[in-house]
C-alpha positions as a Markdown table, in Angstrom:
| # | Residue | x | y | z |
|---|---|---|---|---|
| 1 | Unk | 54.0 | 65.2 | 77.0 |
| 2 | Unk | 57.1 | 66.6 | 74.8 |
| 3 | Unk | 60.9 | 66.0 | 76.2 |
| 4 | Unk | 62.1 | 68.8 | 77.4 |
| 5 | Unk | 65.6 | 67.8 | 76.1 |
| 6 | Unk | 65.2 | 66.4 | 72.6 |
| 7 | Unk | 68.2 | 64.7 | 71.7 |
| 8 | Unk | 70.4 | 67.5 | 69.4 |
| 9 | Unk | 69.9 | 66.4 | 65.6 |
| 10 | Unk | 73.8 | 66.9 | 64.1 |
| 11 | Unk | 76.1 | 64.8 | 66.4 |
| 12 | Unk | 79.5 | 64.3 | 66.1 |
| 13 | Unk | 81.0 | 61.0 | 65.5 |
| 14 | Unk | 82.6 | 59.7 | 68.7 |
| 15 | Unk | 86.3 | 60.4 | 69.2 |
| 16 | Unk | 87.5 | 56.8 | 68.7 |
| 17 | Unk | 85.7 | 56.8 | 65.4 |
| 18 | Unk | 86.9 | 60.3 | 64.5 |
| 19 | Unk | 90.8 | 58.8 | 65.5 |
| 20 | Unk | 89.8 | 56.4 | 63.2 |
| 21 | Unk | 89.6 | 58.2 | 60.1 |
| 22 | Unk | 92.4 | 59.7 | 61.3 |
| 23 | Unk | 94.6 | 57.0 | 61.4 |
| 24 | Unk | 92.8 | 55.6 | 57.6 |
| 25 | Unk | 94.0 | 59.1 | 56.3 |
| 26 | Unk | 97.5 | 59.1 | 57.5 |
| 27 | Unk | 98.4 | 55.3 | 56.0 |
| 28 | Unk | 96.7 | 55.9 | 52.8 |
| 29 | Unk | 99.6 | 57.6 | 51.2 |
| 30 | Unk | 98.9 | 61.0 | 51.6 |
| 31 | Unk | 101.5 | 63.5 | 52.8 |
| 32 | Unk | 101.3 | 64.7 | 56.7 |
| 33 | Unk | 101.5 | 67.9 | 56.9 |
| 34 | Unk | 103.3 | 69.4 | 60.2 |
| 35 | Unk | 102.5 | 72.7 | 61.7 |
| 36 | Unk | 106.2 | 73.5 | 61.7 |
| 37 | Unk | 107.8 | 72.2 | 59.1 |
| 38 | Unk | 111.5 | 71.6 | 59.3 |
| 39 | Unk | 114.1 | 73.5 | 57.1 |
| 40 | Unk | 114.2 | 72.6 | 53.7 |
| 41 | Unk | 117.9 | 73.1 | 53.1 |
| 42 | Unk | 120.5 | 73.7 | 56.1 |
| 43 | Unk | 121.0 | 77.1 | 57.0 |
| 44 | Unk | 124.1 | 79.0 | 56.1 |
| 45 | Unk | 126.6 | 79.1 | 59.3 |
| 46 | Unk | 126.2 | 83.0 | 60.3 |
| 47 | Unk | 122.3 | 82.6 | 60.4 |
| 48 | Unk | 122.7 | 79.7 | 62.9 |
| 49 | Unk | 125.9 | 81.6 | 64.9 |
| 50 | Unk | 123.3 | 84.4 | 65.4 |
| 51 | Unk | 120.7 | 82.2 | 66.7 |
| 52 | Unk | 123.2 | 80.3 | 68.6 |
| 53 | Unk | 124.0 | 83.7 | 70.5 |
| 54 | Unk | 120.7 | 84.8 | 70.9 |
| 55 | Unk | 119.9 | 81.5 | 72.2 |
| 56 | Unk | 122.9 | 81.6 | 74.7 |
| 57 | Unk | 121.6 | 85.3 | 75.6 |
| 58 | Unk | 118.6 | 84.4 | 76.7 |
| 59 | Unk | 119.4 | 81.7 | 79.0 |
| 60 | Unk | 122.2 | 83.4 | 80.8 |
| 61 | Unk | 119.5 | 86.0 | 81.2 |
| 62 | Unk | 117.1 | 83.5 | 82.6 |
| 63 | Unk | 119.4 | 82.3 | 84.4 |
| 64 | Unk | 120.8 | 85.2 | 86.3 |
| 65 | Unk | 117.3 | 86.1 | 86.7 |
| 66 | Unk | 116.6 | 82.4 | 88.5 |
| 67 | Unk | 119.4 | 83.6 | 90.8 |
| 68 | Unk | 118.3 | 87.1 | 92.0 |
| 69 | Unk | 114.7 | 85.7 | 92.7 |
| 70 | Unk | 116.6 | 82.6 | 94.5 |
| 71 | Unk | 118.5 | 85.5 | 96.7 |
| 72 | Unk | 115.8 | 88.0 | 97.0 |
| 73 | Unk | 113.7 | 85.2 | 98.5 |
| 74 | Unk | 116.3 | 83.8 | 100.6 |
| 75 | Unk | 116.8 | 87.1 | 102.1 |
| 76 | Unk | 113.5 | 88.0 | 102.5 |
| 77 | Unk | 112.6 | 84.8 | 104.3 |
| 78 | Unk | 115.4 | 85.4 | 107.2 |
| 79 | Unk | 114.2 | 89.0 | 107.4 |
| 80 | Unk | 110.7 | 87.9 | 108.0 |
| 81 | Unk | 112.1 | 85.3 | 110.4 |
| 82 | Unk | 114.1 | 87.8 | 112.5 |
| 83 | Unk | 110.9 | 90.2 | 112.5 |
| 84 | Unk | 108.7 | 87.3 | 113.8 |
| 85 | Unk | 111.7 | 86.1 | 116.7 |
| 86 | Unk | 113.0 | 89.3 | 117.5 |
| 87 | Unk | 116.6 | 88.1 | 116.9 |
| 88 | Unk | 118.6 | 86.3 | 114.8 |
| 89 | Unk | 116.9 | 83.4 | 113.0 |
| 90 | Unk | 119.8 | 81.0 | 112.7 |
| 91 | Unk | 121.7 | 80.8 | 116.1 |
| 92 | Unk | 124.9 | 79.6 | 114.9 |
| 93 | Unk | 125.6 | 83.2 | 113.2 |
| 94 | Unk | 125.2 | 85.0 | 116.4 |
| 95 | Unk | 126.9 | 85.0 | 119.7 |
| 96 | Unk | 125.6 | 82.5 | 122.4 |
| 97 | Unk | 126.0 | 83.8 | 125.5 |
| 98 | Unk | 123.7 | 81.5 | 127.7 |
| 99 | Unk | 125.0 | 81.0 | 131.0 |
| 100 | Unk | 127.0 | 77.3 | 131.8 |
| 101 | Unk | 124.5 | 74.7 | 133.0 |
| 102 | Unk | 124.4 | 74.1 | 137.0 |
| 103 | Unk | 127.0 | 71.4 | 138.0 |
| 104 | Unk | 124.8 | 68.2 | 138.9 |
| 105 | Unk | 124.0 | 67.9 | 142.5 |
| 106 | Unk | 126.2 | 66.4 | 145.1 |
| 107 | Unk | 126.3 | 63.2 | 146.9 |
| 108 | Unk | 126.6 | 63.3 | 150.4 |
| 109 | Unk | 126.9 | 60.0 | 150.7 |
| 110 | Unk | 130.4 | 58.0 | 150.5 |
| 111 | Unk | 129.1 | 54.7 | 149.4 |
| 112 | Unk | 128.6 | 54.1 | 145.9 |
| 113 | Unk | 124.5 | 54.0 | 145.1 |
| 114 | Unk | 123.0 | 49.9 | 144.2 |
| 115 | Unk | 120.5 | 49.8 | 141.9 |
């Protein structure tokens, strides 16, 4: 009877053996070679005052737009609590106009109580 999964014929080498040419090719001398290299020579000072400004663009505009999604939840999360109450959410903002508690009942008795 044939195996109905014959083992596939061009296997690649394990990973530990693959890490290990790897690691053969980077000590042997060669160059590495980085995806992004870094700048050969500095750049001149208006290039990087232009990034500099773009860079501090874009973060004041993700951060302004950290702050609006921060408020817009905030007040959407008290709306949705004063729908579901039917009043204010957070008692301390509104007026509390619960009646005094009753005074505790009264002894009729002159002695003092023993426990």
């Amino acid at each position: 009877m044939a195996d109905p999964n014959p083992p596939p014929q061009n296997v690649p080498p394990p990973s530990s053996a693959k890490a290990a040419t790897e690691t053969n090719k980077i000590f042997s001398g060669e160059k590495v070679h980085f995806p992004n290299p870094p700048d050969p020579t500095n750049p001149d000072p208006a290039i990087l005052r232009e990034q500099w400004k773009y860079a501090i663009r874009q973060y004041s505009r993700m951060y302004s737009h950290a702050w609006g999604t921060a408020l817009l939840a905030g007040a959407s999360f008290f709306a949705l609590g004063w729908f579901i109450k039917g009043g204010n959410p957070l008692p301390s903002f509104g007026t509390h106009h619960d009646p005094p508690p009753p005074p505790p009942p009264a002894d009729n008795t002159d002695q003092p109580r023993r426990a």
